[in-house]
N, C-alpha and C positions, 0 to 999 in steps of 0.2 A: 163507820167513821175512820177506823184505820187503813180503810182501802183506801177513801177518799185521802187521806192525808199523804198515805205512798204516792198518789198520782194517779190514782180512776177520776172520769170524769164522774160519773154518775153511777147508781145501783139500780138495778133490777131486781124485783121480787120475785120467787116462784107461786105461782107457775106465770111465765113471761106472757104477758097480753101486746099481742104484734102492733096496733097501735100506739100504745106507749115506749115498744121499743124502737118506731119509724119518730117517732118527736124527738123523741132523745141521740136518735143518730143525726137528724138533720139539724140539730142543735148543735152537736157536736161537730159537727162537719162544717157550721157555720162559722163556729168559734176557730175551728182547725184552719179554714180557711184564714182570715182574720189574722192570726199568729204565723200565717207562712209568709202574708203580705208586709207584715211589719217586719219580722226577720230580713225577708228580700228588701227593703226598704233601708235598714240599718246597715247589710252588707252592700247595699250599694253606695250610701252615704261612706262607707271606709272604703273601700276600694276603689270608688273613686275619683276622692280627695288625693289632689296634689297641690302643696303650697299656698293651701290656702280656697283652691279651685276644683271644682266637683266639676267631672264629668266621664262617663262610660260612654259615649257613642265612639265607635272606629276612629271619626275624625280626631275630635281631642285626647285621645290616648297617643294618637302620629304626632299630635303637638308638643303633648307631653314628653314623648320619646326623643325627639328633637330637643325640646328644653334642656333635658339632660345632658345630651351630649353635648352641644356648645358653653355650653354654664359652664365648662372647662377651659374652655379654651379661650385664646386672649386675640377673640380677631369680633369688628364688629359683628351687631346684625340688626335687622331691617325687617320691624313686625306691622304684617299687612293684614287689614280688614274693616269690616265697617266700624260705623264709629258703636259705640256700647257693647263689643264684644269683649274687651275685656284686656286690652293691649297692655293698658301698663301693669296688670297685675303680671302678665308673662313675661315685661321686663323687669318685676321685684326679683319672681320667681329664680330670674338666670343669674341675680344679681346675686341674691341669698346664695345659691348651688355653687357660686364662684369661691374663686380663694380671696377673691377684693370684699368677701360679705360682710369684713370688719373695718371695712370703709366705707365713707358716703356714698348714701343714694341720691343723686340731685336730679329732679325734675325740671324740664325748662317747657312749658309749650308754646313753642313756636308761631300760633295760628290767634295766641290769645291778648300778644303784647305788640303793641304799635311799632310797627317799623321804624321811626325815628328814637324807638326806646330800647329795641332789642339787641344793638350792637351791645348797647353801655349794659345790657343785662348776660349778653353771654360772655365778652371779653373783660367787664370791668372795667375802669376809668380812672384815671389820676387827678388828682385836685385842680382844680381850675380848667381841666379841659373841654370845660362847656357850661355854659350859664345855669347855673343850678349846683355844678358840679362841685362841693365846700370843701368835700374830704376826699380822700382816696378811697376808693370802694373796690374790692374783689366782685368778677364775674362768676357766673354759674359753671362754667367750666372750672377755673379755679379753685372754684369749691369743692369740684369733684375729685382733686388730687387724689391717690389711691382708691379711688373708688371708682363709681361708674355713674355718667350722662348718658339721661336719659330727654332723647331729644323728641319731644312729642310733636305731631303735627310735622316731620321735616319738610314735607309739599310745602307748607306756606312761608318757605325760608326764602327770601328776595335773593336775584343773584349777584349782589356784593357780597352776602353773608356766606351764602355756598361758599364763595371762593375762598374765604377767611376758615370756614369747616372745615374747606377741603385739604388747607394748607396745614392747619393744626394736626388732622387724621395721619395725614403722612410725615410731619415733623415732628409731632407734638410740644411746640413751642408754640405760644401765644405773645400778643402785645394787649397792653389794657388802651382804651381811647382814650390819645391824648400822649401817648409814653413811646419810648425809643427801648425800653429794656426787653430784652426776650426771657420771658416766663418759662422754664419748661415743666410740664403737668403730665401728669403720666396715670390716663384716663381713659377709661374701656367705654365706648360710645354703643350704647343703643338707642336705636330710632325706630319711629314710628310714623304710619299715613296710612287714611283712610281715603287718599287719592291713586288714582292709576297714574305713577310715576312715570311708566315709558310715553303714557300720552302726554305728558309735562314736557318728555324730553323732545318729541315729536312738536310741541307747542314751543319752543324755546323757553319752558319756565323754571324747566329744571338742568342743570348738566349732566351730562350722561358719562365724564369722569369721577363725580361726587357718588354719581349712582351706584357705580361700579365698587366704590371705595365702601361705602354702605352696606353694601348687600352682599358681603362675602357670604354670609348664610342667611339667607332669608324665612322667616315663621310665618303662614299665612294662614291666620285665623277663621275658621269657618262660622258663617251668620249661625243665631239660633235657631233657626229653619231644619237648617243642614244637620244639627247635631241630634240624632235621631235618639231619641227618649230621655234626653238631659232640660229637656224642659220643666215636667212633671220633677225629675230631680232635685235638681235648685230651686223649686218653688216651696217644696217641702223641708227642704234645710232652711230660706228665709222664711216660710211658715215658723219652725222651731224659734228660731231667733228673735223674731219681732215679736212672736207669743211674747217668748220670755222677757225678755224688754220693756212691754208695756202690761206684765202681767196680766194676761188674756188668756183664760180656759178654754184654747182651740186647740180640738183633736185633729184635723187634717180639711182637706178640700171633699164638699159633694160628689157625687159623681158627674153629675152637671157638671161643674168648676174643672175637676180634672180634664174631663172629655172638651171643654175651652180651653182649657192652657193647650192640650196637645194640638187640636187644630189652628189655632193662630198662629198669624207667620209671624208674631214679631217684630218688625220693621226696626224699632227702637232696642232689638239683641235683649242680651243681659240686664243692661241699665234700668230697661223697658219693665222686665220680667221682676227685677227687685222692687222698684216702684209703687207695678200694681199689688203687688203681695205686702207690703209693706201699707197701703193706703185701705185694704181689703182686712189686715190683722184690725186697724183702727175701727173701721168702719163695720163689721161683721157684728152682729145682735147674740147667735147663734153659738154653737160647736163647730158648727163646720162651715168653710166660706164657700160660699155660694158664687155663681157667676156674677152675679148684682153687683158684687163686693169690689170683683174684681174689674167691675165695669168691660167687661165681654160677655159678648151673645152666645147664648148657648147654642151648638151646632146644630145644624138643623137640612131635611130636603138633599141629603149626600148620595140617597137610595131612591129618591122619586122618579118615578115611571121604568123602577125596575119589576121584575116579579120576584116573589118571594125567594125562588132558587135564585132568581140570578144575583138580588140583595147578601141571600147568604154565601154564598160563594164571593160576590167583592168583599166584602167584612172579611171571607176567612184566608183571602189573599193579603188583604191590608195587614192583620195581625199577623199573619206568618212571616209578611218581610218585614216588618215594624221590630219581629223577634229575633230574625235571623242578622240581621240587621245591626243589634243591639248588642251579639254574640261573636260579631263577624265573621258569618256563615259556618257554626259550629253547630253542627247538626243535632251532637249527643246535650250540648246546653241546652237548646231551643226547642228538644223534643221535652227536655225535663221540666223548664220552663213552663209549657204550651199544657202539659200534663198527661203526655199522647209516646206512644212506642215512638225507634225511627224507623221504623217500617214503615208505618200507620202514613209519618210524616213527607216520607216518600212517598207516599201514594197520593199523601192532598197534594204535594207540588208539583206532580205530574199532572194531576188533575186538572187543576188551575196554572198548567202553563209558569210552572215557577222554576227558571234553570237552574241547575246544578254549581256550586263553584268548589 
């Protein structure tokens, strides 16, 4: 009992019977396993959170790098990717890391408000300047005084509006509709599209002087596809959360479940991925969510009509770059990782045709 209480797993009797002592090491080895995954699990949920936002693949640690260093500085920028990856959280992000963080945040999206309503909502209006119009009302820009707009959707800005953008950006004086006075506002502009701008500008729908004004530094968000192990990640941080939320005793994903989230591409990004974990906490009977839950097929037919070697060799190519990958190309990580020398490690990658970097 007092060994147990120091910290032995278990005790052996004399004289030791090799049977009992092969259950109690594979027992132990299970459990040992078990506590190295949730460890690795918890340090990755810390390290790599930024602002709110988890992710360790190579890609968004480049974005997060980037965050940092413009979140200083006082010139716009221009956040590109599909739609549900997670744009405006990385303009909270730049907006918090600023010296403006104790000024508003004002959101405007661009794509979501009727063109005969979006001037009077981004420049503001004077009373009587249009049928409805009773009071004088502040636009979204002017709300942003000290702070920072955030222009979401700028692709679906009509080109009257550009021009009115474009003329604010580099003067920073506004007119409300309807008014002679010049406003001056002194506002850090981030924007955002999940369209390909220079084809806008190639199309005549976008100006390729606004562009320019825009995109002094541009952040271009990479799909969840791309983000190599940040799936499983944020699946297990929204797991944590909607648990706790709808007070639900789930320990984590099947294996099934996991081995689905990692091969889906995602289509619908992040959004996507919070969703079905959120719809999967509700729905689950269980401890652990199942693909069912998650409304995905379990993967299946990846290795058919290989043979046995050549099945096991694509698996042990797949996880090695899936690893190194994850480490970007740090060999001493992803040997320790893998649970293999880097010798050993060396030798499968040559084996399997895996280059060096």
């Amino acid at each position: 009992m007092k060994a147990i209480a120091q910290g032995a797993y278990d005790i052996l009797y004399k004289p030791v019977q090799l049977d009992e002592l092969g259950t109690i090491l594979k027992r132990a080895y299970h459990v040992s396993g078990l506590e190295r995954e949730h460890a690795e699990l918890q340090h990755r949920l810390g390290t790599g959170a930024f602002e709110g936002m988890l992710g360790t693949s190579p890609r968004m640690q480049d974005v997060f790098a980037t965050v940092r260093k413009v979140a200083t500085a006082e010139v716009p920028v221009l956040i590109t990717g599909e739609s549900g990856t997670g744009k405006e959280l990385i303009a909270q992000a730049i907006h918090r890391l600023s010296s403006r963080k104790n000024g508003p945040f004002v959101v405007i999206n661009c794509g979501a408000i009727p063109e005969n309503l979006l001037e009077s909502e981004l420049f503001g209006h004077e009373k009587g300047s249009f049928t409805g119009a009773h009071i004088q009302r502040k636009g979204r820009i002017e709300m942003a005084d000290k702070g920072t707009l955030f222009l979401d959707e700028i692709g679906e800005l009509p080109l009257p509006l550009q021009v009115k953008i474009l003329r604010f950006l580099q003067e920073q004086v506004i007119e409300r509709v309807g008014g002679r006075e010049q406003l001056r506002v002194d506002a850090r502009v981030i924007a955002a599209t999940n369209r390909d701008l220079k084809q806008g500008m190639a199309d005549g729908k976008f100006r390729e002087d606004l562009f320019f004004r825009i995109g002094v530094v541009s952040v271009a968000l990479p799909s969840l596809k791309e983000r190599n192990g940040d799936a499983l990640l944020m699946a297990n941080a929204f797991l944590q959360r909607y648990a706790k939320e709808n007070k639900k005793k789930i320990t984590g994903f099947s294996t099934q479940a996991a081995a689905a989230i990692e091969n889906y591409n995602w289509p619908g990004n992040v959004r996507e991925l919070e969703n079905r974990v959120k719809r999967a906490v509700i729905m689950a009977e269980g401890r652990k969510v199942s693909p069912a839950d998650l409304e995905l097929e379990i993967p299946k037919g990846r290795f058919e009509g290989l043979s046995l070697r050549e099945a096991r060799e694509a698996l042990e190519r797949e996880i090695i770059l899936r690893v190194l990958g994850r480490h970007n190309d740090n060999i001493t990580r992803a040997s320790e990782e893998l649970g293999i020398s880097r010798p050993t490690l060396y030798e499968l990658m040559e084996k399997l045709g895996i280059a060096r970097k």
